[in-house]
C-alpha atoms as one frame of an Amber mdcrd trajectory, in Angstrom:
protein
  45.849   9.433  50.801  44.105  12.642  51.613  41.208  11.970  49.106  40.609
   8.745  50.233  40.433   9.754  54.117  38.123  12.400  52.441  36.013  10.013
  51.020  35.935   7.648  53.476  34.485  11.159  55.793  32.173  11.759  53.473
  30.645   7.867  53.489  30.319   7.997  57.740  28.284  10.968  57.368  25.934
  10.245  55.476  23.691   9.898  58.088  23.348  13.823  58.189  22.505  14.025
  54.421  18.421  14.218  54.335  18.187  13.596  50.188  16.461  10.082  49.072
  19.429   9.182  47.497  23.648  10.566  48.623  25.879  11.444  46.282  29.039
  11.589  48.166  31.557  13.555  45.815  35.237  13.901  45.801  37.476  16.765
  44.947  37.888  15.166  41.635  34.321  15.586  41.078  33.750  11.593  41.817
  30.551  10.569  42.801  29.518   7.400  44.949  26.132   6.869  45.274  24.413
   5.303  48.406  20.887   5.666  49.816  20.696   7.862  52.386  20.594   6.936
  55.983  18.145   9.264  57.694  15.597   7.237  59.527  16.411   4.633  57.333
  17.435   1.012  58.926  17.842  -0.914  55.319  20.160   1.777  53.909  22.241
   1.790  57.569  22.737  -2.060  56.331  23.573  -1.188  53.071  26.794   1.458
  54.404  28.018  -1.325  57.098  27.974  -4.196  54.159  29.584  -1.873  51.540
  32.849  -0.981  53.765  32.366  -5.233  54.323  32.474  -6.012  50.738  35.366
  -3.407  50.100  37.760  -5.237  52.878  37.052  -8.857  51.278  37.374  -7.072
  47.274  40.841  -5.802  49.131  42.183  -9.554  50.364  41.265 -10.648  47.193
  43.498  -8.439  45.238  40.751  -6.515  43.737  41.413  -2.542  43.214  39.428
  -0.066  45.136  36.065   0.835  44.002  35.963   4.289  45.645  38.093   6.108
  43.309  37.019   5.002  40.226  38.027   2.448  37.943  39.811   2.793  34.769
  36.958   1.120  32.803  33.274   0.237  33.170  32.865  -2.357  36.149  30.272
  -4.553  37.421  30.528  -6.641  40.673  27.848  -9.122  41.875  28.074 -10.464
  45.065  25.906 -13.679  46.082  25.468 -14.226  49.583  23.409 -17.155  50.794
  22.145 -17.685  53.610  23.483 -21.057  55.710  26.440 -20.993  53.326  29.796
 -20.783  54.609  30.607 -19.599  50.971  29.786 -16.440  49.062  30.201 -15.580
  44.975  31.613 -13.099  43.334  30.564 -12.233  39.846  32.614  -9.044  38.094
  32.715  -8.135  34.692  34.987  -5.364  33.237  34.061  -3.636  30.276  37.497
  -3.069  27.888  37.094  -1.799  24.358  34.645  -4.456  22.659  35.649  -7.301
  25.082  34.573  -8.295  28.445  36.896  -9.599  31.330  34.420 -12.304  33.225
  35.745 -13.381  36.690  34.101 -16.009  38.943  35.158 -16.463  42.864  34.194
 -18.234  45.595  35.116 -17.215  48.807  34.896 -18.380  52.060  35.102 -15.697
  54.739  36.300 -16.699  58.315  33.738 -17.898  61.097  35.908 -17.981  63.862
  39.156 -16.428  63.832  41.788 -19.461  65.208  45.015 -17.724  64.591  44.634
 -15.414  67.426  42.769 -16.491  70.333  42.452 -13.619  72.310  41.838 -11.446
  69.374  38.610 -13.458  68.574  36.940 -12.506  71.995  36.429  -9.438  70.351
  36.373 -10.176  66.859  33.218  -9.200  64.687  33.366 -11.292  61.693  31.678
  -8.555  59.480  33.212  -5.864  61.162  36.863  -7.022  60.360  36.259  -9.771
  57.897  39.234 -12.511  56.825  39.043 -14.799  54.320  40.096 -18.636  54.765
  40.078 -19.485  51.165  39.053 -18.534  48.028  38.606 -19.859  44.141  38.370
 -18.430  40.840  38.120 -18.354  36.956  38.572 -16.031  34.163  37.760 -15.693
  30.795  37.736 -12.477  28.168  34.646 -12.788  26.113  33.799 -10.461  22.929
  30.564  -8.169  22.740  28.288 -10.663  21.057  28.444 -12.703  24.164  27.238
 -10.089  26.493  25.018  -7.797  24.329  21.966  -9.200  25.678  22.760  -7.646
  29.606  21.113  -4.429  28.613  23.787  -2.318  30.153  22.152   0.903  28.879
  19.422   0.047  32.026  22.115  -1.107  34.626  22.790   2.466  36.039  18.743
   3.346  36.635  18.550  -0.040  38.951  17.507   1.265  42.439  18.833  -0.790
  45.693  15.954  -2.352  48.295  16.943   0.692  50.529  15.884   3.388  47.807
  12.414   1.269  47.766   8.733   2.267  49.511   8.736  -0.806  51.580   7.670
  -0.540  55.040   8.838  -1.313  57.973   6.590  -4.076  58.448   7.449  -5.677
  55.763  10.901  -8.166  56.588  12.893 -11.641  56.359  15.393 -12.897  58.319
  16.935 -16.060  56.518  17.471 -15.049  53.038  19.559 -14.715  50.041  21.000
 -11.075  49.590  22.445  -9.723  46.022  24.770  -7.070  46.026  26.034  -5.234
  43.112  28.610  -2.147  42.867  28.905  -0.676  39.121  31.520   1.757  38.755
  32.834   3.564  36.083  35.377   6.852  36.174  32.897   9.188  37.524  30.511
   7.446  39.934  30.653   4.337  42.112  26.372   2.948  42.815  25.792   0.270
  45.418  22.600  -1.815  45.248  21.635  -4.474  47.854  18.380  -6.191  47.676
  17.751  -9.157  50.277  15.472 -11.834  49.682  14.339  -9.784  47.067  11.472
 -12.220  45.541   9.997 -12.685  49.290   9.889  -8.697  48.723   8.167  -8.522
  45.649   5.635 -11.028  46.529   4.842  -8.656  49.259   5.375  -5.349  47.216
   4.674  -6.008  43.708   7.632  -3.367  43.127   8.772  -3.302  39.479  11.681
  -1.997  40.459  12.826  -5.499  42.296  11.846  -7.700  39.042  14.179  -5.113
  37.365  16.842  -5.771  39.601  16.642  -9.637  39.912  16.605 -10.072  36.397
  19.863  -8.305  35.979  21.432 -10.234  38.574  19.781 -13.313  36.553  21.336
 -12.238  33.367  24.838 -12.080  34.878  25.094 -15.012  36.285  23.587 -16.783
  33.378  26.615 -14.832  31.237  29.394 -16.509  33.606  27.882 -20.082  33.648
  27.297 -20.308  30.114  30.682 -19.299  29.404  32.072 -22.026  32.060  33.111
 -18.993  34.109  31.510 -21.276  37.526  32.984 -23.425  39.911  30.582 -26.500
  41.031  29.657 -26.939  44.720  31.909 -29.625  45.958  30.015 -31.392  49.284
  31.475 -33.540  51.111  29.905 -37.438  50.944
């Protein structure tokens, strides 16, 4: 309990660090790896929706990224904008297989159970999840070879970017990925990251994309998906 109050600190004060990219570390030597704050609006988005995504990883029975996992792990989060559903792509790395999870989750609008409380209630803030649906499959290395995992720790998030300021979208698609392993925790988040390149011409967000790309291709063609049911 003590490290984890510790770490949880060292996360909130970020904002004081004044390095391009924090390395918050743990007694334990633990690192996890968020851009730095300072004077920095996308990485202030990228701290608020990495305590979100560990509070819906939580009510979905996921373990705790922020002391380490027991094996190599890769989470991709899709959020899309006018959705009222997200996925959740995560792969964990054991021996020569792969563990290959799909979910789709559907995160509370409006909090009904408790009127009052939902005066107050910031959906992103405190986040609750209606409903959620997944799918699971182990797959062996010559299925996933092809993800070019050596590459997936050197990805940079949006926030780490040269964009400026005057550069920005409002309705768009954002892709969030945590990879973890025993020693270090990195969280990228890139939001309408195409719009971004077409403005930028950053390598950096092809790089990114195409990973995210490469992992979702991996799920669906292993039937690790669950079709969009619409209502008629």
């Amino acid at each position: 309990m003590k490290q984890f109050l510790r770490l949880t600190i060292l996360i909130f004060g970020l904002a004081s660090c004044r390095t391009s990219s924090d390395k918050v570390v743990s007694d334990k030597g633990f690192q996890i790896i968020l851009s730095d704050t300072t004077a920095n609006q996308r990485a202030k988005w990228d701290l608020d929706d990495f305590n979100y995504r560990s509070k819906l990883e939580n009510q979905l029975g996921l373990s705790s990224l922020k002391n380490g996992g027991d094996s190599f792990e890769i989470r991709l989060w899709c959020d899309f904008s006018f959705s009222n559903s997200q996925d959740l792509y995560t792969l964990k790395f054991i021996d020569t297989n792969c563990v290959v999870s799909y979910f789709r989750v559907y995160p509370k609008r409006i909090n009904y159970d408790d009127e009052h409380r939902n005066r107050n209630w910031n959906p992103y803030k405190d986040p609750i999840i209606d409903s959620s649906f997944s799918k699971t499959i182990t797959i062996s290395r010559s299925k996933f070879q092809n993800l070019n995992l050596d590459s997936v720790w050197v990805l940079k998030s949006q926030s780490d970017l040269n964009i400026p300021d005057s550069i920005g979208f409002t309705d768009c698609s954002s892709y969030i990925m945590e990879i973890v392993d025993k020693k270090r925790l990195k969280y990228l988040r890139h939001h309408c990251s195409m719009g971004y390149y077409e403005k930028t011409k950053l390598n950096d967000i092809l790089m990114f994309e195409g990973f995210c790309g490469r992992i979702v291709f991996l799920a669906r063609d292993n039937d690790v998906y669950l079709e969009q049911k619409f209502d008629d």
